[in-house]
C-alpha positions in Angstrom: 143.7 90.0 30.1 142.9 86.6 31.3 142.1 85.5 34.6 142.1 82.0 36.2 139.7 82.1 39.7 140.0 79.0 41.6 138.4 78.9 45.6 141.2 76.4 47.2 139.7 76.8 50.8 138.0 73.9 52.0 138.8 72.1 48.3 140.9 68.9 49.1 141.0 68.1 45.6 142.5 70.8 44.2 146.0 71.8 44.4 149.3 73.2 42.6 152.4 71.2 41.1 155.6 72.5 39.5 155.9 71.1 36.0 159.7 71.0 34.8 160.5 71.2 31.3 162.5 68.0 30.2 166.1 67.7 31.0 168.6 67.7 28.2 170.4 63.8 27.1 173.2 65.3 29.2 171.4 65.8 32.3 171.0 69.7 32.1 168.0 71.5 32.6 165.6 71.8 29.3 163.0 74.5 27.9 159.9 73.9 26.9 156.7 74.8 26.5 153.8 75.5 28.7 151.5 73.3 26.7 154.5 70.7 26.2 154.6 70.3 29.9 150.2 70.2 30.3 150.0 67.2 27.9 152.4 65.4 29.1 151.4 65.7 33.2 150.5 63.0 34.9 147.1 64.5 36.8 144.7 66.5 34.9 145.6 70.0 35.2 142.7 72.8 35.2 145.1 75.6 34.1 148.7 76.4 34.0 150.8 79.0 33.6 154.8 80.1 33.3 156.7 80.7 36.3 160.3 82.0 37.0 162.5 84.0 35.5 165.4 81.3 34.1 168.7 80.8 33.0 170.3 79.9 29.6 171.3 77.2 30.8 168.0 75.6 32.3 167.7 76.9 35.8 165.4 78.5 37.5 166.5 82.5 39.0 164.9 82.1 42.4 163.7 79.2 44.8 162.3 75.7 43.2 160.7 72.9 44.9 159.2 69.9 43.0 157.0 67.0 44.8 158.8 68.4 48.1 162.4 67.8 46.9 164.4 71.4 46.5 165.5 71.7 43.6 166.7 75.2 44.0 167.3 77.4 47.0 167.8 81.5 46.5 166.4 84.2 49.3 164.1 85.7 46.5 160.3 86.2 46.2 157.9 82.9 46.1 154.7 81.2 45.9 154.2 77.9 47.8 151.6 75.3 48.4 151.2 72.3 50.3 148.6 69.8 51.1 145.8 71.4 53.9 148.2 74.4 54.2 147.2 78.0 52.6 149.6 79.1 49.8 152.1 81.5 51.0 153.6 84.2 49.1 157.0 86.2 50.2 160.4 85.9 50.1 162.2 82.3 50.7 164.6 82.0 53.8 167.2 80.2 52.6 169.8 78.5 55.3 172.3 75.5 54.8 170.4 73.1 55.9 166.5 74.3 54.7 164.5 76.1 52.9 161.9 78.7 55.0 158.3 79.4 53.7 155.4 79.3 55.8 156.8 76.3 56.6 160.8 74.5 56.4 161.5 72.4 54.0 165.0 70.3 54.4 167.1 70.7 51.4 168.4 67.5 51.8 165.6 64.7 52.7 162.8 67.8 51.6 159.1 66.7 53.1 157.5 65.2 50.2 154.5 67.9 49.5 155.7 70.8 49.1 155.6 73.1 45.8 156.8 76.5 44.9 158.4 79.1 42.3 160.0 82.0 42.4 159.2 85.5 41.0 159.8 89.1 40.9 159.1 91.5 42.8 156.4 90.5 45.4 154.1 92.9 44.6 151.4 93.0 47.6 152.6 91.5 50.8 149.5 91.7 54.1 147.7 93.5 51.9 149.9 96.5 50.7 152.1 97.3 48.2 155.6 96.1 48.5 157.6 99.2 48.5 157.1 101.0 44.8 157.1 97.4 42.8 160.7 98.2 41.1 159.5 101.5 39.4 162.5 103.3 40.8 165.3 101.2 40.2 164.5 99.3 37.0 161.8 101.9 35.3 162.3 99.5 31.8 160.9 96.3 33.5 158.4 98.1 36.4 157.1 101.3 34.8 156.7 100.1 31.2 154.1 98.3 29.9 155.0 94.9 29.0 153.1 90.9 29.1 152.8 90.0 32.7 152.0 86.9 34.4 151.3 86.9 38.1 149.5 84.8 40.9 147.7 86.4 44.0 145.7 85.3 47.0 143.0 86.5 48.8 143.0 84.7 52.1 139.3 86.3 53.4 138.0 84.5 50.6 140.6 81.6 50.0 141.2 82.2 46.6 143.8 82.1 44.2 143.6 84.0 41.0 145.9 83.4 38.1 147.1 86.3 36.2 147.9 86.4 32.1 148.1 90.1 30.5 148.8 90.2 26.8 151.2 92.7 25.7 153.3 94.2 22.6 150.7 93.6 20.5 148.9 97.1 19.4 146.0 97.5 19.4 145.1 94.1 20.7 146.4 94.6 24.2 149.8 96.8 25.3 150.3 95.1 28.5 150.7 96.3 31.8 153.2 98.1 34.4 153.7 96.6 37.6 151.7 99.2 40.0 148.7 98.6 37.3 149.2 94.9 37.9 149.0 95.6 41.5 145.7 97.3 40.4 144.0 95.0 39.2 145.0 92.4 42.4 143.9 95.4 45.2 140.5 95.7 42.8 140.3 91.8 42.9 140.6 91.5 46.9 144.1 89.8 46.9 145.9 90.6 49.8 149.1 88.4 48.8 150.6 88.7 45.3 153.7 87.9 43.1 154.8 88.9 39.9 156.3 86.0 37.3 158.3 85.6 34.3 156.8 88.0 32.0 156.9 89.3 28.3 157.6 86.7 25.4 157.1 83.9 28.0 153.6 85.0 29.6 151.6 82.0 29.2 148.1 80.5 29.9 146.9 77.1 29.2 143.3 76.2 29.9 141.9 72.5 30.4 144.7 71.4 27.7 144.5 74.9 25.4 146.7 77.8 25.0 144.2 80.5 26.0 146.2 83.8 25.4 148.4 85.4 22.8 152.1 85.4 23.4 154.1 88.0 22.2 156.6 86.4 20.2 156.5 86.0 16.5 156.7 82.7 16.6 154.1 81.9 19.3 154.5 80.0 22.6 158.3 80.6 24.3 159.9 77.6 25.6 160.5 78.1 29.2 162.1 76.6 32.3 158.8 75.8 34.8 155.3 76.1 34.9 152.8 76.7 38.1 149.9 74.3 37.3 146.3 74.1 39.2 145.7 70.2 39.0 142.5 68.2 39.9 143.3 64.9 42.2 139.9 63.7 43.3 141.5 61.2 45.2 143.3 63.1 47.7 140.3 64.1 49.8 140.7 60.3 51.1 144.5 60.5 51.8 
C-alpha cells in the first residue's frame, strides 16, 4: 500500500493537473505511461498517479478537463480542482452547454483553471459510504481483491491523500475490495472519496520514480491520463 498525504488548505503553491498521454500522428488519443507523462511535464510534479478508466481507442470513460478546456463530458463520478477552490468529488452534471462540478465549466469557451478525472464508483460521498461500492452488481470488480488506485479528501483537515494498493502479486500484496478501500479512507478521516482505474494500470510515481509494483508482467501499463500533485511556487503571486 502506498500512500501520498498532501495538506492543500491554505497551500497556494500546490495544486493538481491532468497529464494526457501523447496523441497518435493521426490526431487520436495515445497511451502511455505514468512516468512517460512525469518526465516530460512542464512544472515539477511531487507525485502522480493513473486516473480513468479508458478506451481502446484513447479516450477517457468518464468526464475530462485539461487547463480548463473539456475535453470530455459524461454524468459519471469525478475529482476536480481549481485554483483557491477545495477539490470536489461526486458525480459530473453534464448539460449542452457545461459541465457542473462544484462549480460550471462551459464546454465550449471552458474557464481556464479547471482540472478533473473521472472514476468509479464514488466511494464516500459527505462522509458515508456511497450505497454498497458496486459489491452487488459487479461482485468480480467490487468484492474481489484486485490493485486499486483512489484519491480522497478530508475537508476538516484539507487534505488530499493519494491512494496506490498493490495487488495479484502473492504474497507481496493481494490487493484490495472496494468496501476495504473505503476502509482504509473512513480510518484516514476522508470524508470525500473516489475510486480510479485499477488493476494492471495502478500506478504511483514519486518526485520522478515509479514507487509501486504494477501487476503486469511487463511492468508499468500504458494508460490514457494521469492525476498529478504539481509544485508552482509562483502562483502564490498570481
Amino acid at each position: 500500500m502506498h500512500l501520498v498525504q498532501a495538506r492543500v488548505s491554505g497551500r497556494c503553491d500546490l495544486a493538481f493537473e491532468v497529464l494526457r498521454a501523447e496523441a497518435r500522428e493521426n490526431g487520436d488519443g495515445g497511451h502511455e505511461r505514468v512516468s512517460d507523462m512525469v518526465a516530460r511535464a512542464p512544472v515539477a510534479v511531487l507525485a502522480a498517479v493513473n486516473a480513468d478508466f479508458f478506451t481502446p481507442e484513447g479516450g477517457t470513460v468518464g468526464p475530462e478537463i485539461v487547463d480548463g478546456r473539456v475535453r470530455a463530458a459524461e454524468p459519471r463520478p469525478t475529482f476536480a480542482w481549481r485554483p483557491r477552490s477545495e477539490p470536489w468529488v461526486g458525480v459530473a452534471g453534464v448539460t449542452p452547454t457545461d459541465v457542473r462540478l462544484g462549480w460550471s465549466v462551459d464546454r465550449d469557451a471552458g474557464d481556464g483553471a479547471t482540472e478533473a478525472v473521472g472514476g468509479f464508483p464514488d466511494l464516500i460521498d459527505q462522509g458515508g459510504r456511497v450505497g454498497d461500492l458496486e459489491v452487488g452488481a459487479r461482485p468480480s470488480f467490487a468484492a474481489a481483491r484486485h490493485p486499486r488506485t483512489a484519491i480522497g479528501y478530508d475537508s476538516r483537515n484539507g487534505v488530499i491523500w493519494m491512494v496506490v494498493v498493490d495487488g495479484r502479486q502473492d504474497p507481496y500484496s493481494a490487493g484490495m475490495t472496494l468496501p476495504e478501500l473505503a476502509d482504509l479512507f473512513e480510518s484516514l478521516g476522508v470524508d470525500e472519496a473516489l475510486n480510479l482505474d485499477g488493476g494492471g494500470s495502478s500506478a504511483l510515481v514519486v518526485t520522478g520514480e515509479p514507487a509501486n509494483r504494477p501487476s503486469d508482467m511487463t511492468g508499468e501499463r500504458a494508460v490514457v491520463n494521469a492525476l498529478a500533485l504539481v509544485e508552482d511556487p509562483t502562483a502564490c503571486a498570481r
